[in-house]
C-alpha positions, -999 to 999 in steps of 0.1 A, spaced: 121 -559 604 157 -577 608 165 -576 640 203 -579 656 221 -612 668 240 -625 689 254 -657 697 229 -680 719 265 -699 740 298 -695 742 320 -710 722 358 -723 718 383 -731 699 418 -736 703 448 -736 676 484 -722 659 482 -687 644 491 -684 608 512 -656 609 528 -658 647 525 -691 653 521 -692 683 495 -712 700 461 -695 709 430 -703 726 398 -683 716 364 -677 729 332 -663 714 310 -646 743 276 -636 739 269 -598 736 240 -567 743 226 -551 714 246 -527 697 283 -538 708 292 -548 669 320 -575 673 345 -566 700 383 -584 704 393 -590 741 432 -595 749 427 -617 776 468 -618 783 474 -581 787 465 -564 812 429 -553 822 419 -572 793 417 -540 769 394 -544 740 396 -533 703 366 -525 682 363 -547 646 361 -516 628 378 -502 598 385 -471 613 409 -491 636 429 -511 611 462 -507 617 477 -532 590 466 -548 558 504 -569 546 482 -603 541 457 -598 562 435 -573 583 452 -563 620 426 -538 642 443 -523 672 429 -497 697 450 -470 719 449 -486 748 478 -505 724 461 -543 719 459 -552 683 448 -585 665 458 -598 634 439 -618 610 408 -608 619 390 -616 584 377 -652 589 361 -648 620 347 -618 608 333 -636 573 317 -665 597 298 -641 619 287 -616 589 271 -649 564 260 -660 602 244 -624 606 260 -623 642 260 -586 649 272 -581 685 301 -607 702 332 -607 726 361 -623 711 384 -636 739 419 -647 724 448 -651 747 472 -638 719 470 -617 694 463 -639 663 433 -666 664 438 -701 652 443 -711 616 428 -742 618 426 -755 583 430 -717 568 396 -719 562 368 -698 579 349 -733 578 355 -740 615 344 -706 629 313 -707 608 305 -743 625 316 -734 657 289 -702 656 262 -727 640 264 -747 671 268 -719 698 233 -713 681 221 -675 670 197 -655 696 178 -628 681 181 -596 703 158 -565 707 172 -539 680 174 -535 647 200 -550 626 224 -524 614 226 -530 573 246 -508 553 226 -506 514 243 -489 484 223 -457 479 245 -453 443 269 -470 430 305 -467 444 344 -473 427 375 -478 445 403 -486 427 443 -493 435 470 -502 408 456 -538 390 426 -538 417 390 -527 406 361 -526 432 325 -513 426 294 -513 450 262 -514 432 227 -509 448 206 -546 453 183 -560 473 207 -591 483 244 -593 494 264 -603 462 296 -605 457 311 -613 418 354 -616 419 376 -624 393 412 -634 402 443 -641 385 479 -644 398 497 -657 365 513 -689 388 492 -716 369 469 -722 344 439 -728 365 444 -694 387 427 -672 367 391 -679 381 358 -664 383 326 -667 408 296 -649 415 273 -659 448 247 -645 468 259 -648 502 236 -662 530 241 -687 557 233 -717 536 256 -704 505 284 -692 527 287 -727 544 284 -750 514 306 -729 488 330 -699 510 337 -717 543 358 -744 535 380 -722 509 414 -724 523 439 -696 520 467 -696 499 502 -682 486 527 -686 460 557 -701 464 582 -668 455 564 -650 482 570 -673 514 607 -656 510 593 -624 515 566 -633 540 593 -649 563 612 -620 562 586 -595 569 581 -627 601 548 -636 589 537 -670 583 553 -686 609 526 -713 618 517 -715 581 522 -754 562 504 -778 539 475 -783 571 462 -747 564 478 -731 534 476 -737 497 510 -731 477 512 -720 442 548 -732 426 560 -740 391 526 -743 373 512 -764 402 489 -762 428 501 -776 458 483 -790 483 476 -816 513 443 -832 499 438 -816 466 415 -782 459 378 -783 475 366 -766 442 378 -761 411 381 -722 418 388 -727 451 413 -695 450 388 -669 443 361 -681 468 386 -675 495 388 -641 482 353 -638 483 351 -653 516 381 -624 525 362 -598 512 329 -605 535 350 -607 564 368 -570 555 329 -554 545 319 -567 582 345 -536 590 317 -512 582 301 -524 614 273 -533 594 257 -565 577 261 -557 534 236 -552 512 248 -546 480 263 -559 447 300 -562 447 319 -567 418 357 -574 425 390 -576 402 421 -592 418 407 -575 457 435 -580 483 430 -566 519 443 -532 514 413 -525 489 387 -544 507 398 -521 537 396 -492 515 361 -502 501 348 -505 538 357 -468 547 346 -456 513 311 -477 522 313 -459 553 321 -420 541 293 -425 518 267 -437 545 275 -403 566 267 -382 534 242 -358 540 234 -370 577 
């Protein structure tokens, strides 16, 4: 029998928010069995917690924000929450001291290392692992999401955002520790150039540049040191979408096939994932 993890340390890390950009400084506690992944707002007052949980998400405009009544929210939750799913991490505090956590490189590389090292102690309860009973379809406009049973956690994604020749990219991977490390982790996210406009309106991507962010513009792909993979775009989708499933509160089982997912479907996916676990309990 799987059993639940935590984390065996704590852990830190310290960085500029993507969308803020405002400088944070985050901390991983350990945590008892059955907490799931909880956010601490260490600079409000009474440090009031929010629940990752897809019932709580409160915004999905480029990425996932979770709030809870007592009024904290955090935004861009998803990498944190990829790192500790392919790290099977069940149960953590998340101290940030604002309400975004670092960007570092805009990968969920450094999260994922900085859990390897805090090391992973197993804890005395089950793991929690959502598994597709039958096959399940969400989809929204050019989006197309499907859940079929498996005995693994796959996920297969096709992307295309008509910028460039080379964004129209496939990939299919079994995600575990070892996969998610070496191929997901050091995916960086990414945006096209006629929608930093628009982002900067809406006041997003305020601590966003060439250190963390990969720009589409003109038929180029734009870049500090080149892409990490050839289909480097639609493993960070991949990487996105494990992050968003982790919302079920549960580690995934299942076969998920993708076409051009964004946030607002991976959240949708999560609470269809979790309507159909209640059925006929």
């Amino acid at each position: 029998m799987e059993m639940q993890n935590t984390i065996g340390s704590e852990a830190a890390i310290s960085g500029i928010a993507l969308h803020t950009g405002l400088r944070v400084h985050l901390r991983m506690k350990p945590a008892p069995e059955n907490t799931g992944i909880v956010f601490r707002r260490t600079d409000m007052p009474g440090s009031p917690e929010v629940r990752a949980f897809a019932p709580n998400v409160i915004d999905v405009r480029r990425a996932t924000t979770i709030a809870a009544p007592s009024k904290a929210y955090v935004v861009t939750v998803e990498h944190i929450m990829a790192a500790l799913h392919a790290a099977r991490v069940d149960n953590v505090y998340v101290e940030m001291d604002n309400a975004e956590p670092p960007i570092a490189d805009g990968s969920a590389g450094p999260y994922f290392k900085m859990i390897r090292e805090a090391g992973i102690r197993e804890q005395n309860a089950p793991a929690k692992i959502w598994t597709a009973k039958a096959p399940l379809y969400v989809e929204n406009g050019a989006t197309t999401m499907v859940v079929l049973p498996s005995d693994v956690f796959r996920i297969s994604c096709t992307v295309a955002f008509g910028e460039t020749a080379l964004d129209t990219q496939f990939h299919s991977l079994e995600i575990t520790p070892e996969s998610f490390e070496k191929e997901l982790g050091p995916c960086r996210t990414f945006a096209a150039y006629r929608d930093l406009a628009q982002l900067i309106a809406a006041g997003l991507a305020k601590g966003g540049s060439l250190d963390n962010a990969v720009i589409l513009h003109d038929g180029a792909i734009i870049s500090n040191d080149g892409l990490r993979f050839p289909n480097e775009l639609v493993r960070h989708k991949i990487m996105d979408m494990i992050g968003d499933l982790f919302l079920t509160g549960k580690r995934v089982r299942a076969h998920v096939i993708a076409i051009k997912p964004g946030h607002p479907t991976n959240v949708q996916l999560a609470k269809t994932m979790l309507a159909a676990d209640t059925v006929g309990k």
